[in-house]
N, C-alpha and C positions, 0 to 999 in steps of 0.2 A: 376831236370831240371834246365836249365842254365838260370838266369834275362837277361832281355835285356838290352844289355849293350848301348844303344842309350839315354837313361836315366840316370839318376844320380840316382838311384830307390835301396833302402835297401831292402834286402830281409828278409823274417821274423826270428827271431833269437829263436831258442830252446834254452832252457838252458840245459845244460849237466846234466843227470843222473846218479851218480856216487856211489858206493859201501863206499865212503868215507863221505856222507854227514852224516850228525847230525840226530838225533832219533828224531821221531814224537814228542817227546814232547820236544820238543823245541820250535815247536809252540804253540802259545798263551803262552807262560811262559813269565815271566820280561815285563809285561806290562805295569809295573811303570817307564821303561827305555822310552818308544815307545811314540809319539805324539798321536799316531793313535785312533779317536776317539772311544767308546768302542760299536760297531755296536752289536747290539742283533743277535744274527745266531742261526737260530732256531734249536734244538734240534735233528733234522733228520742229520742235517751238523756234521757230526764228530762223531755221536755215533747211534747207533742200529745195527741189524743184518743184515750181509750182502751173498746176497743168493750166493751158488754156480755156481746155473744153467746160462743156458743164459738170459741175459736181450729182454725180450719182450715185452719193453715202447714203444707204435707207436709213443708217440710222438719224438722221439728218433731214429730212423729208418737210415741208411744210405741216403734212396732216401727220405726222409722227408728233414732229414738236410741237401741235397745237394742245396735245395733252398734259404734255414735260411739267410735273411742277418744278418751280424754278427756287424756289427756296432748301429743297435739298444740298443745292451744290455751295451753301451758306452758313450750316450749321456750323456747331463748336467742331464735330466731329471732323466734320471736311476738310474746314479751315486748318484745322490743329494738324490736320495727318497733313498740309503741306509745308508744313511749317512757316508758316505764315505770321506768326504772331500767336499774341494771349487775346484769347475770342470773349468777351466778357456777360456778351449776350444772345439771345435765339434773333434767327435772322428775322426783319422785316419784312410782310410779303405785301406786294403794293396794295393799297384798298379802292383804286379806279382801271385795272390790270390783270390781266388771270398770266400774264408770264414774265411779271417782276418783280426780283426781291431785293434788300439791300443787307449788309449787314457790316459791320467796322471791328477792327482787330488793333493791339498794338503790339508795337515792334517791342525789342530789347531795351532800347533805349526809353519807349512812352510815348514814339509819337503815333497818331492815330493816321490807319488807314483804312479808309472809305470805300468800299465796294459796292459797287450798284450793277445787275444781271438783266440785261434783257433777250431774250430767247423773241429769238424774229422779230429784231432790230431790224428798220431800212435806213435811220439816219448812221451811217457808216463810214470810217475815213474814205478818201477817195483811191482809186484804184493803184497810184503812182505811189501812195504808202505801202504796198506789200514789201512784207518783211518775212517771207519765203512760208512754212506749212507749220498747223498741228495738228497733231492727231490725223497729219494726211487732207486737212481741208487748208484754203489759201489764210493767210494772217495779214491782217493787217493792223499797224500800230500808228497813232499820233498821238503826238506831244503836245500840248499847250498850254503856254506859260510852264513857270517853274515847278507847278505840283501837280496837272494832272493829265492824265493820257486816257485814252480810247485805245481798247483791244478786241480788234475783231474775227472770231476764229469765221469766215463766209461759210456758209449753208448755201447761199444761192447765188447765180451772178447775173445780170440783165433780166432784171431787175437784181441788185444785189440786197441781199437779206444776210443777219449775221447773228452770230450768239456773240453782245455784243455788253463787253466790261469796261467800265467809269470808274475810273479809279483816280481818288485823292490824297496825297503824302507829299508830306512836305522830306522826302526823300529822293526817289528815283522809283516814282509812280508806276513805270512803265514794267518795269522787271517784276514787282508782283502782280500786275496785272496779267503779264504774259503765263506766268508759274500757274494763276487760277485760272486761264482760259485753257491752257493744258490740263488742268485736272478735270474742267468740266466734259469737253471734248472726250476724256477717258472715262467720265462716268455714264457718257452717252450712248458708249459702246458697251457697256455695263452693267446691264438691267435697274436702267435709272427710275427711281418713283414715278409715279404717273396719277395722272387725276381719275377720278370713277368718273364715266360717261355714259349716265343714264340717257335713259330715250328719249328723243328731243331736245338734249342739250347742245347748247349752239356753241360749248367749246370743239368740237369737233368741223364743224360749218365753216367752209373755206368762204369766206366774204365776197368774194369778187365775183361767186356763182348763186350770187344771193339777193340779185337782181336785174330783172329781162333787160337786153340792151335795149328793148326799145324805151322802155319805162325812164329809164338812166337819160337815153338820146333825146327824150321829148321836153328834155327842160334842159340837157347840160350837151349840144349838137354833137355828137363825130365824137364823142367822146372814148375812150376805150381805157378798162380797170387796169389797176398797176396794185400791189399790196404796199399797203403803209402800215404792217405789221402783220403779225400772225393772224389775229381777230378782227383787220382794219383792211378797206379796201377804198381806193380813192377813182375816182372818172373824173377827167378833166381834160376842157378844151379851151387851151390860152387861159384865160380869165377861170370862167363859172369852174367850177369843180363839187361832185357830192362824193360826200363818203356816207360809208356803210360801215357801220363795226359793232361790235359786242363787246362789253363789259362785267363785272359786277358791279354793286352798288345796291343802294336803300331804295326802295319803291319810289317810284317819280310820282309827286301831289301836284295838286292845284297848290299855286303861290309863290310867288319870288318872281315874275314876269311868266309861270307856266301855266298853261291853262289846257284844258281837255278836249280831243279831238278827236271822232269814229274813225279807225284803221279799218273799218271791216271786218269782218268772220270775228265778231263778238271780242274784238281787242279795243282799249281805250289807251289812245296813245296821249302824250304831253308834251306840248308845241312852247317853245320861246323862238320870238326875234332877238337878234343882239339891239341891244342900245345903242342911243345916238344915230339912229336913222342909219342905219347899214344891212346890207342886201342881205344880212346872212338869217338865217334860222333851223333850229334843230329839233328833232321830233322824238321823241324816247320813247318805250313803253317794258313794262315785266312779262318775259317770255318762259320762266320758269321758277319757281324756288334756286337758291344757291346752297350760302352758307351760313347759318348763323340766321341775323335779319338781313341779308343782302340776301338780293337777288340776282338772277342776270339779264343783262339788261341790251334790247338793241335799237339802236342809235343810227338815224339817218340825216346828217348836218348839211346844209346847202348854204352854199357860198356865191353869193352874185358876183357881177365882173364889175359893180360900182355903184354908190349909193341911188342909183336911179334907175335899177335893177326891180321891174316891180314883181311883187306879190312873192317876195320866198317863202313864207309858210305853205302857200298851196303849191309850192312846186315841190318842199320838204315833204310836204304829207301825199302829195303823188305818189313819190320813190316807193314814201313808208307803206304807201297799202300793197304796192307788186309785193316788196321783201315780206311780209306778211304771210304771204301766198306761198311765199319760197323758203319760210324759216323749216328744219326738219320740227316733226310732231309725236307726240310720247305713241 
C-alpha cells in the first residue's frame, strides 16, 4: 500500500533477507569489539527444541495481536528494565501502521542502537535461520552486513508471520535484538496494553475475510488470500495480485493524482493510478475516526501483470465496493 504522500511520513523499512548474509554464529561472537552492555537472555532465547507443528500460543493469535499496541514494548521503562542502554526518548509509533514502533537507545560506550517492532511481520528471515525458541515460540535470526540483524520470535508458520525486530549497531546487533524479542515475547504473556476497539473498527478485521472470493476472482483468476501482515491481505495469481488492508492516516482528498469515486452504501472512495503508464492503481477511503486528525483508513491496491493490463481503477474500485459490504459497522 502507497503512504500518504500529504505528510512528510517514512514508511517502515524491512531489512533485506538475503542468501548472502553471515551464519548464525556471528551473533553474539566478538563481544569484546561491541559497547553493548552484556544483557542476561534467558536460556529459552536461542537454544531448545523447536516444534514442527503449528504454533498454538493464544497469546500469540493473529486476532489477539491485531490489538497489541506495539509501542509499549519501547519505552524508557522497558528498554531500561533490560538493560539495554540510556533510552533518551518515548518510542516512535509508525504514522502509516497500527502495529509499529521504533525507538533507539545507547550503549555504555555512545553508540546508538536502532530498534524497529513489527507485530505480524511476513517479511521474515528464512526458515534455515532458526536459532532454536523464545518464550516457547520458534526464533529466528539474520545477520546482514556488519550492523544489522532481523529477529524474529514466529507467531505463525505456512504462512509465516512474526513479532519481528530491526535492529541497527555498529556492535553485535544481533544480541540485543535477541535480549528485546525475549522481553517482548514476556510481556505478551503479561497483560500487555491493548488498543480500545470500538465498534466498527477495522483494527480487529482480519483482512483476508474482507473480501468474497468471487469479487477478488473476477479481476485477479484462481487467486487465493495469504496475509502480508496483521491488517494487510494479499490475492495473487503469478502476475496480478490485490491487496486489501487498513491503516491510519489523514483523510484521503481530491489532488495529487487522487480523485473521487462512489463505493456504494453512501461511502466516497479516492482512486490514483500509479504513473508512467503502469497497470497498477489504488482506491482508499475513511471508515471511521482514529486518533488525533488521522483516521483509519481502507486501502484496496491492484496490481496488473504488465503495462498493457487494462482499466485497473475499475478493477481496484470492483474489489473496494464488495470490501465495503464486508467492513464490520458501529
Amino acid at each position: 500500500m502507497l503512504p500518504d504522500v500529504r505528510r512528510r511520513r517514512l514508511p517502515k523499512l524491512f531489512l533485506l533477507v538475503t542468501a548472502l548474509a553471515l551464519p548464525l554464529t556471528a551473533c553474539g561472537q566478538d563481544l569484546g569489539k561491541s559497547n553493548f552492555a552484556r544483557t542476561t537472555v534467558p536460556a529459552a532465547a536461542g537454544s531448545g527444541q523447536v516444534a514442527d507443528g503449528p504454533i498454538t500460543d493464544a497469546a500469540v493469535a493473529a486476532d489477539v495481536l491485531r490489538t497489541i499496541q506495539p509501542c509499549q514494548f519501547l519505552t524508557k521503562a522497558a528498554l531500561g528494565a533490560r538493560g539495554l542502554g540510556t533510552v533518551e526518548n518515548d518510542p516512535s509509533p509508525s504514522s502509516i501502521a497500527f502495529d509499529t514502533c521504533s525507538n533507539k537507545v545507547k550503549d555504555p560506550g555512545g553508540k546508538e542502537i536502532r530498534f524497529e517492532l513489527e507485530i505480524g511481520s511476513t517479511v521474515v528471515p528464512r526458515a534455515d535461520k532458526t536459532a532454536g525458541v523464545v518464550g516457547g515460540l520458534p526464533l529466528r535470526v539474520n545477520k546482514t552486513g556488519d550492523t544489522d540483524c532481523t529477529v524474529a520470535a514466529m507467531t505463525a508458520l505456512n504462512p509465516d508471520v512474526a513479532l519481528a525486530v530491526s535492529v541497527t549497531y555498529a556492535g553485535d546487533p544481533c544480541r540485543p535484538g535477541q535480549a528485546f524479542a525475549d522481553s517482548v515475547v514476556q510481556k505478551l504473556h503479561n497483560s500487555p496494553e491493548k488498543y480500545s476497539t470500538p465498534a466498527g473498527t477495522v483494527l480487529t478485521a482480519d483482512p483476508c475475510a474482507m473480501a468474497d472470493t468471487a469479487a477478488v476472482t473476477a479481476v485477479v483468476t484462481a487467486a487465493k488470500p495469504a496475509p502480508s501482515g496483521l491488517h494487510s491481505c494479499e490475492w495473487r495469481d503469478r502476475g496480478p495480485s490485490v491487496t486489501v488492508g487498513f491503516r491510519p492516516g489523514l483523510p484521503p482528498l481530491v489532488g495529487d493524482g487522487y480523485s473521487k469515486v462512489d463505493l456504494g452504501n453512501g461511502v466516497t472512495g479516492f482512486q490514483k493510478q500509479a504513473t508512467g503508464g503502469s497497470a497498477r492503481c489504488k482506491v482508499e477511503w475513511q471508515h471511521r475516526p482514529w486518533q488525533g486528525d488521522d483516521v483509519e483508513l481502507a486501502q484496496v491496491d491492484y496490481q496488473g501483470y504488465d503495462d498493457n493490463d487494462s482499466d485497473p481503477c475499475g478493477k481496484a474500485v470492483a474489489v473496494a465496493k464488495n470490501v465495503v459490504t464486508k467492513l464490520p459497522r458501529p
